[in-house]
C-alpha positions in Angstrom: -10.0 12.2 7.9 -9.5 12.7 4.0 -10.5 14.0 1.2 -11.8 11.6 -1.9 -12.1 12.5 -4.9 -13.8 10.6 -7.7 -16.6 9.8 -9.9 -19.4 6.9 -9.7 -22.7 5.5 -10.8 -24.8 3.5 -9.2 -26.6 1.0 -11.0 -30.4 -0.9 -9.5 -30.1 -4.3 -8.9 -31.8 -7.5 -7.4 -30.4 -6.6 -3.9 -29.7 -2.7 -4.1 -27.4 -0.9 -5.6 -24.4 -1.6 -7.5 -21.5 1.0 -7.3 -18.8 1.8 -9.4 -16.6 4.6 -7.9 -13.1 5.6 -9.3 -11.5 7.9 -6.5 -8.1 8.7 -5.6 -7.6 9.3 -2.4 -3.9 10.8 -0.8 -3.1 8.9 2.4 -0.4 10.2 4.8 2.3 7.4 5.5 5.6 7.3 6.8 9.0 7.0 4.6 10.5 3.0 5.6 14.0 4.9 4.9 13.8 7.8 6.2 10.7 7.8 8.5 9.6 11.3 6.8 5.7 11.3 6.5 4.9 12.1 2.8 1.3 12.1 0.9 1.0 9.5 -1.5 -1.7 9.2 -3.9 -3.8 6.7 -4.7 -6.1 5.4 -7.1 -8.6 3.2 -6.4 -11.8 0.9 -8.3 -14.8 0.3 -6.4 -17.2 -2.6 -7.7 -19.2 -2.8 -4.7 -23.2 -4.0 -3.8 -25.3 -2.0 -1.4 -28.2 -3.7 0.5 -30.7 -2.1 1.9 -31.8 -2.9 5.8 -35.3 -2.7 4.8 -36.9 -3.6 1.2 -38.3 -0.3 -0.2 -42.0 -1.8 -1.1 -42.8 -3.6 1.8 -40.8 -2.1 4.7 -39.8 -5.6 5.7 -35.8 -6.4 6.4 -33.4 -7.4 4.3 -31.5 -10.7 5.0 -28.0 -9.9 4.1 -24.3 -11.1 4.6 -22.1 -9.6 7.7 -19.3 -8.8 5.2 -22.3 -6.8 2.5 -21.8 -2.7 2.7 -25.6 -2.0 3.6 -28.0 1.3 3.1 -29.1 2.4 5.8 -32.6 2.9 7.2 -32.5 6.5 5.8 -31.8 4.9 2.5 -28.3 6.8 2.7 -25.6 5.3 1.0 -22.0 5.8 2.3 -19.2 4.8 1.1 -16.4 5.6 3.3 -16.0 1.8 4.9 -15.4 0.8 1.2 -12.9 3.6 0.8 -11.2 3.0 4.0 -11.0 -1.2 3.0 -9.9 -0.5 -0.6 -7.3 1.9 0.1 -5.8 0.2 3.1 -5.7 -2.9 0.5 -3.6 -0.5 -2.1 -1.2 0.6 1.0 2.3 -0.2 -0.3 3.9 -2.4 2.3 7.2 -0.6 2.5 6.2 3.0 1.5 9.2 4.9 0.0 8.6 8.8 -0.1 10.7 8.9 -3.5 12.7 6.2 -5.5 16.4 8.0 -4.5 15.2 8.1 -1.1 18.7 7.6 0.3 17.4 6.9 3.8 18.8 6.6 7.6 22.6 6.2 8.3 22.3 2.9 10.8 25.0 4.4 13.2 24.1 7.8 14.0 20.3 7.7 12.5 21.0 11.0 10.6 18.7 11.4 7.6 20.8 11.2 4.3 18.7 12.9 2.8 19.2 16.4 4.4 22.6 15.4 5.0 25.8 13.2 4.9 27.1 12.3 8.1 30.9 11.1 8.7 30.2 8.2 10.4 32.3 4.9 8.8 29.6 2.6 7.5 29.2 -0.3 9.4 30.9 -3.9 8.2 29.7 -6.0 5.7 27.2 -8.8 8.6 29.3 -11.5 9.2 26.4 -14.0 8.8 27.4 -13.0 5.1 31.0 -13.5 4.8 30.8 -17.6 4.5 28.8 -16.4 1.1 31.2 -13.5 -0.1 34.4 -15.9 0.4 33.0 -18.2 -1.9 32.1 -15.6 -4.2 35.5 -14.3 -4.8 36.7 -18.1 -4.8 34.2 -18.6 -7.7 35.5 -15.0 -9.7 38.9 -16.0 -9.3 38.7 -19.6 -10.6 36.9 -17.7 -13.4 39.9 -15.3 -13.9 42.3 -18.7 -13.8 40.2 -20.4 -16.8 39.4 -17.2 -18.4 35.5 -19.1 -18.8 32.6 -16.9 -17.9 30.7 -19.9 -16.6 29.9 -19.8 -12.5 
């Protein structure tokens, strides 16, 4: 459960009701570095159509679509299932909990943040070092022509 905040109009149409909502809404998510959970704010654009289960007039139902946000038989609208879609659409895939976010060290798994540890980094993968050979070949041979060119 979280709090929205936000600001929309609903609009009649052929169907229902059109909604615009603009709300921002602060998910909790967990640091890829450094696996601290942080709040991250979000703003979001609803352009949604509500259809009602039953026409208001005639009391009959209201063919609609499985995927179509509906109004219930109260005639209550709710839009937390349109929330909930649109902001898990907006989730950044790899959610950093700030850009200097220095992360995990991969030996001991002490946060860097908090911390330095004294642990000697790791070596370069070796799947790698085919690649970083040729690299310094390719500087080298630079160096011996004095071009610029790779």
């Amino acid at each position: 459960v979280a709090r929205v905040v936000g600001r929309g109009t609903l609009l009649r149409s052929p169907r229902g009701v059109l909604v615009h909502a603009d709300v921002i809404v602060r998910p909790r998510l967990t640091c890829a570095r450094c696996l601290e959970e942080f709040d991250q704010p979000l703003s979001l654009a609803i352009d949604e159509e509500y259809v009602p289960e039953q026409d208001p007039l005639t009391g009959a139902a209201v063919e609609a679509d499985p995927d179509d946000f509906r109004i219930d038989a109260h005639n209550q609208l709710d839009l937390s299932e349109a929330v909930r879609q649109y902001e898990e659409a907006a989730l950044p895939l790899q959610p950093i909990c700030r850009p200097e976010c220095a992360g995990l060290c991969p030996v001991c798994g002490q946060n860097l943040n908090e911390r330095r540890c004294d642990c000697a980094q790791p070596e370069a993968d070796s799947a790698w070092a085919g690649l970083s050979a040729l690299s310094e070949r390719l500087r080298a041979a630079e160096d011996d022509r004095g071009s610029t060119e790779a």
